[in-house]
DSSP file (Angstrom, degrees, kcal/mol; ACC not computed):
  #  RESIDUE AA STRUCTURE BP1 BP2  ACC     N-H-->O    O-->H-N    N-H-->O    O-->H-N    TCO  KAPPA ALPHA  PHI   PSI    X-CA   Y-CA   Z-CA
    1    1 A X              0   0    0      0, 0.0    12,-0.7     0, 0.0    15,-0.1   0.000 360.0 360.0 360.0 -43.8   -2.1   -0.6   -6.9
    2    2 A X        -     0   0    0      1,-0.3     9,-0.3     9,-0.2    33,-0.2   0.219 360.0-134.4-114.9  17.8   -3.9   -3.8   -7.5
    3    3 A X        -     0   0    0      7,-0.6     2,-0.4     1,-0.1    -1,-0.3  -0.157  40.8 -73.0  63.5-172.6   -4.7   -5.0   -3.6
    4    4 A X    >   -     0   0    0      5,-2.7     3,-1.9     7,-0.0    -1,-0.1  -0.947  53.3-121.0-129.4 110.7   -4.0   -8.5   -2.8
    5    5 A X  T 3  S+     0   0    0     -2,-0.4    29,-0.2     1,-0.3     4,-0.1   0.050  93.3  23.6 -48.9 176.4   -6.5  -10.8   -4.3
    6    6 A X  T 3  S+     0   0    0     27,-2.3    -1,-0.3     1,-0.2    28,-0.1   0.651 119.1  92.6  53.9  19.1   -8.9  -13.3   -1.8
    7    7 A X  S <  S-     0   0    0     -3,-1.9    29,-0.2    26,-0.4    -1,-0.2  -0.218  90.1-110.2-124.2-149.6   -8.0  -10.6    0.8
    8    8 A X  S    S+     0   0    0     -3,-0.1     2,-0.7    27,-0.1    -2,-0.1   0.646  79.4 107.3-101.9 -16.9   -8.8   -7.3    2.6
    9    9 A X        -     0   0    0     -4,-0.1    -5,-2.7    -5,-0.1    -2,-0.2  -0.556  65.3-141.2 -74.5 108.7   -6.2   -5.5    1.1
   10   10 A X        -     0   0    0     -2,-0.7    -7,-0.6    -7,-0.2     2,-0.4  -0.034  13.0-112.7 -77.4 156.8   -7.7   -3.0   -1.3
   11   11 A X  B     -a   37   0A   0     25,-2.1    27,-1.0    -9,-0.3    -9,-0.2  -0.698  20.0-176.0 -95.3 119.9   -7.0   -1.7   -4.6
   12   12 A X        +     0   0    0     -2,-0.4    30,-1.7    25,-0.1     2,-0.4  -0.202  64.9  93.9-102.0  47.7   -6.1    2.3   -4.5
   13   13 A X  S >  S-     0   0    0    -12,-0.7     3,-1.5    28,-0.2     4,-0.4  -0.933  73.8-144.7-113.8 111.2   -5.9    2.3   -9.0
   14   14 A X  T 3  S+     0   0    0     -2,-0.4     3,-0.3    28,-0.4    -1,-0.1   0.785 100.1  38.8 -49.2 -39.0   -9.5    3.4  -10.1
   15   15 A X  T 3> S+     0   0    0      1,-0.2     4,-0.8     2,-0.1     3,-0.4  -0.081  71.9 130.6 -93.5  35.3   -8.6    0.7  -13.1
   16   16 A X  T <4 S+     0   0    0     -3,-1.5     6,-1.1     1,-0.2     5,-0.4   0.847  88.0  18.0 -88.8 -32.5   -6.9   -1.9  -11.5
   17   17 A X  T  4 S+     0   0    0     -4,-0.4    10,-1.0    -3,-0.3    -1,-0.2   0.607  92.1  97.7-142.4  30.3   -8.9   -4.4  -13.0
   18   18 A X  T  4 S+     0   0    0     -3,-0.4     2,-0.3     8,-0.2    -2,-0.2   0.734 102.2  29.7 -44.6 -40.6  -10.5   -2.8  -16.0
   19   19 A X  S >< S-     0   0    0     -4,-0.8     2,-4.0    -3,-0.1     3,-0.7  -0.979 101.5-103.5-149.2 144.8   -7.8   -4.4  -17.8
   20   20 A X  T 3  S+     0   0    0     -2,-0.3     4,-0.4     1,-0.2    -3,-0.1   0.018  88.3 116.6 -87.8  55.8   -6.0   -7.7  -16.8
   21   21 A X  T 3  S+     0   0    0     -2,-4.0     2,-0.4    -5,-0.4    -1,-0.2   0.951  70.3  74.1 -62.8 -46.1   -2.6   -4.9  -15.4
   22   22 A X  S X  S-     0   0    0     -6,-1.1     3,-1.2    -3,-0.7    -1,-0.1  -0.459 132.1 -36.1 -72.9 112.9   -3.6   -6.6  -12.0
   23   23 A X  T 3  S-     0   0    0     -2,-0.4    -1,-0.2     1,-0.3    -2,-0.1   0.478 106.0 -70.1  79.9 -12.8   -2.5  -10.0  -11.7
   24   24 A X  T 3  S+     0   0    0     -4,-0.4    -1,-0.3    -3,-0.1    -4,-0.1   0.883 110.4 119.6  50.6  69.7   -3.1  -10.7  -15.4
   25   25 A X    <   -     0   0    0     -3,-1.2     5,-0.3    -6,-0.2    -3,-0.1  -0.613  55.2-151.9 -91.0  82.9   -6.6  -10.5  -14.5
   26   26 A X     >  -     0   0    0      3,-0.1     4,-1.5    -2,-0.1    -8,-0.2   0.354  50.5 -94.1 -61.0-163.1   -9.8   -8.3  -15.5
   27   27 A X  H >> S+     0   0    0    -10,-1.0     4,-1.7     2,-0.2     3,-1.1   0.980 124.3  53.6 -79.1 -48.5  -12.3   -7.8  -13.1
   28   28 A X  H >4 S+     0   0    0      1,-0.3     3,-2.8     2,-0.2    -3,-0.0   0.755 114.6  51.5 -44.7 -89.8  -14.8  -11.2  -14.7
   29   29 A X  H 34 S+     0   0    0      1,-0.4    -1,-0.3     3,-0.1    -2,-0.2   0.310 109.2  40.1 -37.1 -50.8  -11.5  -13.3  -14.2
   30   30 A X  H X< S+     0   0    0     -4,-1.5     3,-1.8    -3,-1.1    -1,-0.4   0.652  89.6 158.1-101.9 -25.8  -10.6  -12.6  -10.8
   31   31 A X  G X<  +     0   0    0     -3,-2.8     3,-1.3    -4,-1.7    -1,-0.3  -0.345  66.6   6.5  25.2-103.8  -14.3  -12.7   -9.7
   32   32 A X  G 3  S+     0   0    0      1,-0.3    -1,-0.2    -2,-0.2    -2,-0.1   0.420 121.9  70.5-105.5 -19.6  -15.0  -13.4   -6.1
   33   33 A X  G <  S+     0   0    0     -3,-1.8   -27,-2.3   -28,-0.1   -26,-0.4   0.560  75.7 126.1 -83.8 -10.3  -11.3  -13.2   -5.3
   34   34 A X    <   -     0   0    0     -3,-1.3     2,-0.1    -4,-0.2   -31,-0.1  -0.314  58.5-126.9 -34.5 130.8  -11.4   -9.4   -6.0
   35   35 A X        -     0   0    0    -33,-0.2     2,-0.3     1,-0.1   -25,-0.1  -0.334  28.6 -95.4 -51.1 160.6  -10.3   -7.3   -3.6
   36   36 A X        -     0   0    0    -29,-0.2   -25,-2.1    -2,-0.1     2,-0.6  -0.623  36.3-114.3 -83.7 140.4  -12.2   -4.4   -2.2
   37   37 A X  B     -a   11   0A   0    -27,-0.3   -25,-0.1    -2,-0.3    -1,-0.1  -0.782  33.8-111.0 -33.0  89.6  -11.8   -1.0   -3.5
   38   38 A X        -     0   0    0    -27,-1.0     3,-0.2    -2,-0.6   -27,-0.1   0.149  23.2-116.1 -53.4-178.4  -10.3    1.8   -1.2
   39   39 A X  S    S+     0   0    0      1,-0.3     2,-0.7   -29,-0.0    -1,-0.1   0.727 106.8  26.6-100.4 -14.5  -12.3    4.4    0.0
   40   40 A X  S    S-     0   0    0    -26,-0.0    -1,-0.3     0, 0.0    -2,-0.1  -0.856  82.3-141.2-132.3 115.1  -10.3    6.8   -1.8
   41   41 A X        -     0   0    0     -2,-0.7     2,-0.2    -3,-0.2   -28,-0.2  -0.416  13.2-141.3 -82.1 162.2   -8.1    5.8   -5.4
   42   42 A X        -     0   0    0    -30,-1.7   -28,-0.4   -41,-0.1     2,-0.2  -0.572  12.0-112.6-110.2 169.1   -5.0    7.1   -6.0
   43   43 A X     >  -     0   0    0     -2,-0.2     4,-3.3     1,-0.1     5,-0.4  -0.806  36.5-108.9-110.8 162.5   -3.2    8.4   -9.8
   44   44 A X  H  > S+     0   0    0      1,-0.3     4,-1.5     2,-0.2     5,-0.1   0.761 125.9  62.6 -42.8 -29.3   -0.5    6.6  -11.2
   45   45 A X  H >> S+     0   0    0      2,-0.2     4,-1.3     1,-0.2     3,-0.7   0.983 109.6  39.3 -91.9 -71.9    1.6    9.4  -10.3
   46   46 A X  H >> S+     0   0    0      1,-0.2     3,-2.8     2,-0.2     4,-2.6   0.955 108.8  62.1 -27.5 -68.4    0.6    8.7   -5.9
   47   47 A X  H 3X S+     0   0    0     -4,-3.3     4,-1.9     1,-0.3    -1,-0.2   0.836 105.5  40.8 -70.7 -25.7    0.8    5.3   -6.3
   48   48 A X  H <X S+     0   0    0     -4,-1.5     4,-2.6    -3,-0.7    -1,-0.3   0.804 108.7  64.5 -83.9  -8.6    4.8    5.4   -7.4
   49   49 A X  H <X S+     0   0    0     -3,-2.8     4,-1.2    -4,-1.3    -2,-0.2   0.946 102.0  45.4 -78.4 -35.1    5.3    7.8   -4.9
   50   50 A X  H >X S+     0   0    0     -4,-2.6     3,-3.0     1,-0.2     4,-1.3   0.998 109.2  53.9 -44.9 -74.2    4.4    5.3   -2.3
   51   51 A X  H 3X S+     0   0    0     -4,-1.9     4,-0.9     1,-0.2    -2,-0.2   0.816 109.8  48.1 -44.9 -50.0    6.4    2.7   -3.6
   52   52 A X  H 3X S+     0   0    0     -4,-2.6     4,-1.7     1,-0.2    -1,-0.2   0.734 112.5  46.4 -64.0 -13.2    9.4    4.9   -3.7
   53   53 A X  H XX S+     0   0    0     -3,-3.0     4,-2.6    -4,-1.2     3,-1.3   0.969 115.9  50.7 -83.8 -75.0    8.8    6.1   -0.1
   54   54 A X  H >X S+     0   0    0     -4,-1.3     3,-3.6     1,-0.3     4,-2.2   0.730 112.5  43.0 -17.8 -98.5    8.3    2.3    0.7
   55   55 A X  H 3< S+     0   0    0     -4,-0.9    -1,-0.3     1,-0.3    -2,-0.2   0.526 115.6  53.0 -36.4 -35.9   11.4    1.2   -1.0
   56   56 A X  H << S+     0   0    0     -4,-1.7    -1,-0.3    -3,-1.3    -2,-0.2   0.754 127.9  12.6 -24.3 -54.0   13.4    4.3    0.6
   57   57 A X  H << S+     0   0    0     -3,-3.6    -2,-0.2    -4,-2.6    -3,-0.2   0.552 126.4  36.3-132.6   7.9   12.6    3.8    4.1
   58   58 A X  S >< S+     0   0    0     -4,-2.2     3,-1.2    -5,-0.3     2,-0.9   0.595  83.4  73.8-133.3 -29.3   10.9    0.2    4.7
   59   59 A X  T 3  S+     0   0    0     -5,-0.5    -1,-0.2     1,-0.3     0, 0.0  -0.855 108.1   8.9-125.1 129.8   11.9   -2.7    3.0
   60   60 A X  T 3  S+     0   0    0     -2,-0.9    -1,-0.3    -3,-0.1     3,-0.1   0.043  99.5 110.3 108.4   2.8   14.8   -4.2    3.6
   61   61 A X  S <  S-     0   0    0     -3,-1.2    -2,-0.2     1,-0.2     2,-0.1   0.713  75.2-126.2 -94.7  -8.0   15.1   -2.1    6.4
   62   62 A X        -     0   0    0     -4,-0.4    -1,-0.2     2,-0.0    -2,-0.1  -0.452  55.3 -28.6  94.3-171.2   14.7   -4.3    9.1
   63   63 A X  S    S-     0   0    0      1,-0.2     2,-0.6    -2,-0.1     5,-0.2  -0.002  78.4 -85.5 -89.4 166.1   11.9   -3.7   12.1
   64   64 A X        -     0   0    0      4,-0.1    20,-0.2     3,-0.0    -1,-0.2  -0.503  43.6-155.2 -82.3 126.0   10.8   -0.2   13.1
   65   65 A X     >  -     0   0    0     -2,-0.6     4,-2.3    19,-0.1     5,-0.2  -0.409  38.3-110.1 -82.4 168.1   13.0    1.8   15.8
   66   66 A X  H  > S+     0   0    0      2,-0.2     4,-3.1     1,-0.2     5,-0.1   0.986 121.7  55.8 -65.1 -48.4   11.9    4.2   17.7
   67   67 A X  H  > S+     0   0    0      2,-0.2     4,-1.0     1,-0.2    -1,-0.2   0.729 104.6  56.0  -3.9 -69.8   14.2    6.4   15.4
   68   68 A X  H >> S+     0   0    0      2,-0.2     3,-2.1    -5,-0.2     4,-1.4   0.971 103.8  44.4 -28.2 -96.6   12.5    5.3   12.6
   69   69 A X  H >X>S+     0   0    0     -4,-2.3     4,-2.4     1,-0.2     3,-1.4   0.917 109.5  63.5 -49.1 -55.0    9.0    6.1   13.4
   70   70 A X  H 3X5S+     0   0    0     -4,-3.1     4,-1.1     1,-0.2    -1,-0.2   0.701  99.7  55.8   1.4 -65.5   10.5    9.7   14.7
   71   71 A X  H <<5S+     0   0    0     -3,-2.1    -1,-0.2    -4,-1.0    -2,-0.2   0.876 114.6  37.8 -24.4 -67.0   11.5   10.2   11.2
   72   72 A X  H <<5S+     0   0    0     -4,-1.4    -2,-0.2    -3,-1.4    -1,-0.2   0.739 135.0  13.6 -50.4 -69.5    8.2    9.7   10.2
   73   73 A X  H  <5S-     0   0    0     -4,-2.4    -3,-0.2     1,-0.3    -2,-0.1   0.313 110.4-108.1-109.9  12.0    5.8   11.3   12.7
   74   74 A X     << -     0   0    0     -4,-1.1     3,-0.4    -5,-0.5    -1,-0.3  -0.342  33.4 -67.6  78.7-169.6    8.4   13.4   14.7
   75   75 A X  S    S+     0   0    0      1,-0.2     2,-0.3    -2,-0.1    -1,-0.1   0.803 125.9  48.5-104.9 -36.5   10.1   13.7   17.8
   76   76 A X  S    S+     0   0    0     -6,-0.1     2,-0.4    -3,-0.1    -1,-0.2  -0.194  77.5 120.3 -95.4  41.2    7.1   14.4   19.8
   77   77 A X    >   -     0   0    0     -3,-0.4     3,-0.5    -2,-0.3    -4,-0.1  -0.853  53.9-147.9-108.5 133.3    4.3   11.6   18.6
   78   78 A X  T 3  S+     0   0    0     -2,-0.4     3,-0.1     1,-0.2     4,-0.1   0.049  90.3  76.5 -80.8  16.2    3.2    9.7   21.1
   79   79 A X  T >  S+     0   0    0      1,-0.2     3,-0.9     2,-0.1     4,-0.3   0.740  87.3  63.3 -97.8  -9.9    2.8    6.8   18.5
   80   80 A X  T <  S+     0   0    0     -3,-0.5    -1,-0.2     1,-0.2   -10,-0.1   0.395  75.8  87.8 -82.1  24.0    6.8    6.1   18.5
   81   81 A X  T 3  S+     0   0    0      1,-0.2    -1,-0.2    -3,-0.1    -2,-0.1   0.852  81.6  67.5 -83.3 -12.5    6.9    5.1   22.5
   82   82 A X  S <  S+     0   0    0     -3,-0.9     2,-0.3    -4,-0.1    -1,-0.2   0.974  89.3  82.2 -47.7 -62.7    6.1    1.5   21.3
   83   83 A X              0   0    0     -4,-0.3   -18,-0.1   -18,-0.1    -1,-0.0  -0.458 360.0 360.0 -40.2  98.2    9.2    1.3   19.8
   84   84 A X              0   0    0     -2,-0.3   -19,-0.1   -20,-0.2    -1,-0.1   0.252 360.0 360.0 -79.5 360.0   12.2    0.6   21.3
């Protein structure tokens, strides 16, 4: 939702720092340490869905199998061959 300040990782919440939700920081606070704004925001409603997909199938889960990515992109993606 709120990016990672000083960094590249952007903020998908059209308000993320409208109001000091992010970090307990508005946008004047945070200044120069803002994060960028993705190209596309997301509603409250997206953004928990990630996190539940996150928390479902990635953290804590230990490194990606080939399995894994399967899941994900199917049995026939050529992005899982990485994967062991």
């Amino acid at each position: 939702m709120c990016g990672l300040p000083g960094s590249e990782m952007p903020y998908f919440s059209r308000n993320a720092y409208a109001t000091v939700a992010c970090f307990g920081m508005n946008g004047a606070q945070i200044g120069t340490q803002k994060p960028p704004n993705a190209e596309t925001f997301l509603s409250d409603a997206q953004i928990d869905a990630v996190v539940d997909y996150l928390f479902a199938k990635v953290v804590g889960k230990g490194p990606i199998t080939n399995a894994v990515c399967q899941d994900y992109y199917g049995p026939t993606s050529p992005v899982c061959a990485r994967y062991p």
